[in-house]
N, C-alpha and C positions, 0 to 999 in steps of 0.2 A: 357688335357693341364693344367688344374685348379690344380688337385692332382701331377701335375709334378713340378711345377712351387712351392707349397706349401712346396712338400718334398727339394725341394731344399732349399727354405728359412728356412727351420726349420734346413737344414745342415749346410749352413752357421753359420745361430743364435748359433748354437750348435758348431761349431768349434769356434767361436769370443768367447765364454762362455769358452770353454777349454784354449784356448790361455790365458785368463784374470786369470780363478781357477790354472790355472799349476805355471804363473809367481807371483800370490799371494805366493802358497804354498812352491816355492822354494827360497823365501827370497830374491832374488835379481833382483834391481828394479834400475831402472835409481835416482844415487845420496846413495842408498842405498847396502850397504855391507853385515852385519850382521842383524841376527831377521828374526821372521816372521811377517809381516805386517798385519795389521786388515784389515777385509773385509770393503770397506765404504756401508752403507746403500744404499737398495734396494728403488729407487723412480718410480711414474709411472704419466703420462700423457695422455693424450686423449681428443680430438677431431674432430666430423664430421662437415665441413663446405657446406652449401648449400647451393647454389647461383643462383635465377631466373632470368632472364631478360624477365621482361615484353612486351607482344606483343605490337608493334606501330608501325604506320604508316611508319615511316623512320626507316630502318633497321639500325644496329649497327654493328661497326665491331668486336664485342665482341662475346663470346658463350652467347647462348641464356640457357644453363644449365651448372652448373661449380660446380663438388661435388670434396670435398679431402676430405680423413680423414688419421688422423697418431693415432698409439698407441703404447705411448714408454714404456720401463722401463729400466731407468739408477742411475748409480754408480759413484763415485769421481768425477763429473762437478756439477758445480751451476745451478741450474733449467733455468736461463737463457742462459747462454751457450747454453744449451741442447734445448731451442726454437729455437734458431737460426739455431741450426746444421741442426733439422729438419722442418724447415718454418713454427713452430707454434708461430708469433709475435704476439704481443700484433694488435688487430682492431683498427680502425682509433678512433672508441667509448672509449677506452680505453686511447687513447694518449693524447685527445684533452676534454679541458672544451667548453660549451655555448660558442659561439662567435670567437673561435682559429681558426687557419687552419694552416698545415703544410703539409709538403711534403708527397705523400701517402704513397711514397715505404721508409723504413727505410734502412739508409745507415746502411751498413757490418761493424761491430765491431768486431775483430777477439778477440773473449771470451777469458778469461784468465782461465787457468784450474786451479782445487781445488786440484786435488791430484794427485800423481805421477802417470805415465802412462802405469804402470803396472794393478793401480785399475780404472782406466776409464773404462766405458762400455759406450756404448748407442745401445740398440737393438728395431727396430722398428718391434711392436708384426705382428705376424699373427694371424688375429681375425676370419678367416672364410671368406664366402661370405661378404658381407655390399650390400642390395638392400634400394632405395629408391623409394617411391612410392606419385606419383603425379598425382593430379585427379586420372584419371583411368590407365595410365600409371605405369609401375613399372621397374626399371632400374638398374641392377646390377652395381658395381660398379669396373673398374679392378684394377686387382696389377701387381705391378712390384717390382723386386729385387732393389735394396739400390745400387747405384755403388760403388762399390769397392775403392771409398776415402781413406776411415781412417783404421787405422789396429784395431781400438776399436769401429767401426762403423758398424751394419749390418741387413738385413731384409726386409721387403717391404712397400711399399706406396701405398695409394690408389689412384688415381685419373682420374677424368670424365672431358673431356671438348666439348660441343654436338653447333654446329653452329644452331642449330634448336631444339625447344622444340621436345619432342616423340609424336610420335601418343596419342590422347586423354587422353593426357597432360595439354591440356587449350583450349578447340575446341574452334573455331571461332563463335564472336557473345554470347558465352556464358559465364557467371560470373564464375572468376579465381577461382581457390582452395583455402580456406582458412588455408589450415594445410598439410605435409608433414608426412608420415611416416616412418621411419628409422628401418631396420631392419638386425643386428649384431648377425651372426651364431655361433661366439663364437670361442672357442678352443676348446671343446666339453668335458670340464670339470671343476669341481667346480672354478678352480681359476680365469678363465675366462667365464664365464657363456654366455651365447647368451641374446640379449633381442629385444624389440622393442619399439621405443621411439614415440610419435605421438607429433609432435613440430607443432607450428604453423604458418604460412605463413601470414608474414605483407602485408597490402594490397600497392600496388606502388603509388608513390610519382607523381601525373600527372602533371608535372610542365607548369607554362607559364614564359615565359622570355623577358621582355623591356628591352631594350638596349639602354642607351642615345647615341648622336651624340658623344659625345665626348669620347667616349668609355670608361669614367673612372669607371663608377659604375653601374650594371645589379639589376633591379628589378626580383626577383624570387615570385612565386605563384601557390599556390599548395591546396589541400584541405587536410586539418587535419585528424588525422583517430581515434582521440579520447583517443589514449594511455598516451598519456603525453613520449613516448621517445623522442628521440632526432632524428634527421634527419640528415644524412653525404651527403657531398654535393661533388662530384668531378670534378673540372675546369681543360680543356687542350686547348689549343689553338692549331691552325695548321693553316697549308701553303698548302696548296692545300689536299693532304691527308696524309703530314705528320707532325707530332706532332713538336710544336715550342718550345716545353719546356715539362720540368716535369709537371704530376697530381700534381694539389695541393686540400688537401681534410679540407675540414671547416665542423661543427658541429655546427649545427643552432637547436632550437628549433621547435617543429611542432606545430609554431602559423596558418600556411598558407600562411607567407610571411616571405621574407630576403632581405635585400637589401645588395648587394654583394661590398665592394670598392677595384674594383680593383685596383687602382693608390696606396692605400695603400699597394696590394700585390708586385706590381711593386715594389714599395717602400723595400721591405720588402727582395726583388731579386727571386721574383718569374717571369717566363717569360710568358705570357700571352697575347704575339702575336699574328700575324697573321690575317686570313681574316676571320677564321670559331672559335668559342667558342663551346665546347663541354661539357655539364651541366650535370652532372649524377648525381644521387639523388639514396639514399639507407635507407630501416628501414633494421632493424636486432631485432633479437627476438632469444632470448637464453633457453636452455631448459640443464637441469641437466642431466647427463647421470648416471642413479641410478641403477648398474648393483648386487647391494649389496655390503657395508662392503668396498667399496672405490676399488674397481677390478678392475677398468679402472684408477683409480686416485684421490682424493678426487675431485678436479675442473675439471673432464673429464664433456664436454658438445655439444650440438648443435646447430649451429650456421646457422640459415636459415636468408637470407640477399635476398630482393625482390628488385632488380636493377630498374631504369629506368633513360631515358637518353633525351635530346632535345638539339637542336643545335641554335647559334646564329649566323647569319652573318649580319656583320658591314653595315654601310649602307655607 
């Protein structure tokens, strides 16, 4: 199934690549007549995202392990565009200074294209397997073909989403894993070479949460873990068990306390209703993905984010 599902994507890639070399080399192009057109430069991107949710008490309705990774390489779109296309946005870390908070999920801005739609590409690479490996646990990670969208769009994705950690993953009773290892079998040649990355695993954010009567502002507390990052915070409200509003995600320092004001989110048109508050808390720890020579992308990385979440109900 693996080498079937590969040859496929390697056909596709390879037809979208012909479609895009034929309509360069034959000069005629949407808006364009005569000439032959310049190839636009070959760009590449990459990243693996891995996502733990800490064992506790009250279970969550979330995956308890959540891995993507994408590896692009595209032609005539703005590197931004080309995040969007393929769901590698900017983190909540990157959006927001000390003290902000904004919406988690980034509204759809439909990209405006750089160059005629003859020299667009965007092909999401085939890297080989990708296993991660946690505590003792080791988890390969699947692909899927790219749907069939765009006629300059094509390739696979990676993506894991597991409601429950693996077997001897984080046994019970015993201190969590502090580091993750990532391991990329490559294309089985020099341009893409295989590697393996050993990233580190933040330790979870173990919140407590007071709640005034008058629901306007939540005291948070936590214990520091001595890095000096930063700490992303994410707020939902809900109505029994459904959500009253959009995540809204804040960026607090890891002093070991925040006090959260809601009336100014309110204020702000955030909705933050309801009877239950839902408190998620995330570190992230980034690591360079150094396959040589920039083969995955100059800023290809990994991205290990250690969840944890606590609930508040109003009194």
């Amino acid at each position: 199934m693996r080498s079937s599902l590969t040859r496929r994507a390697a056909c596709v890639g390879a037809l979208a690549l012909a479609v895009v070399v034929a309509a360069a080399c034959s000069g005629v192009d949407e808006g364009t007549t005569t000439g032959l057109t310049e190839p636009a430069p070959v760009h590449r991107l990459g990243r693996i995202h891995v996502a733990v949710q800490a064992p506790a008490e009250i279970a969550s309705d979330g995956p308890a392990l959540e891995i993507s990774a994408r590896f692009v390489q595209y032609r005539g779109l703005d590197e931004a565009a080309v995040r969007q296309r393929v769901g590698l946005l900017p983190l909540a870390g990157e959006r927001l200074k000390i003290g902000e908070c904004t919406a988690s999920e980034l509204p759809w801005e439909e990209p405006a294209a750089r160059d005629q739609a003859a020299n667009r590409e965007v092909s999401l690479i085939d890297v080989g397997n990708i296993a991660v490996q946690l505590g003792e646990a080791s988890v390969d990670v699947p692909l899927s073909l790219v749907p069939d969208l765009l006629a300059y769009m094509s390739g696979v994705e990676y993506d894991l989403a597991s409601e429950v950690l693996p077997a001897r993953a984080w046994p019970s009773g015993e201190p969590g894993p502090t580091a993750v290892s990532i391991t990329v079998e490559g294309a089985g040649d020099d341009e893409l070479p295989g590697f393996t990355v050993r990233a580190p695993l933040p330790e979870p954010v173990v919140l407590q949460a007071t709640a005034t009567p008058e629901r306007d502002s939540l005291l948070l507390e936590w214990g520091p873990d001595g890095r000096g990052a930063p700490v992303v915070l994410r707020l939902t409200g809900f109505i029994g068990s459904e959500p009253a509003g959009d995540e809204v995600a804040c960026m607090v320092s890891d002093t070991g306390s925040h006090r959260v004001d809601l009336d100014a989110l309110r204020s702000a048109g955030y909705v933050l209703s309801g009877d239950t508050l839902r408190v998620g808390a995330s570190r992230i720890a980034r690591t360079r993905l150094d396959a040589g020579e920039g083969a995955y992308g100059e800023g290809a990385d990994a991205v290990v984010e250690m969840r944890s979440e606590t609930f508040v109900t109003w009194p």
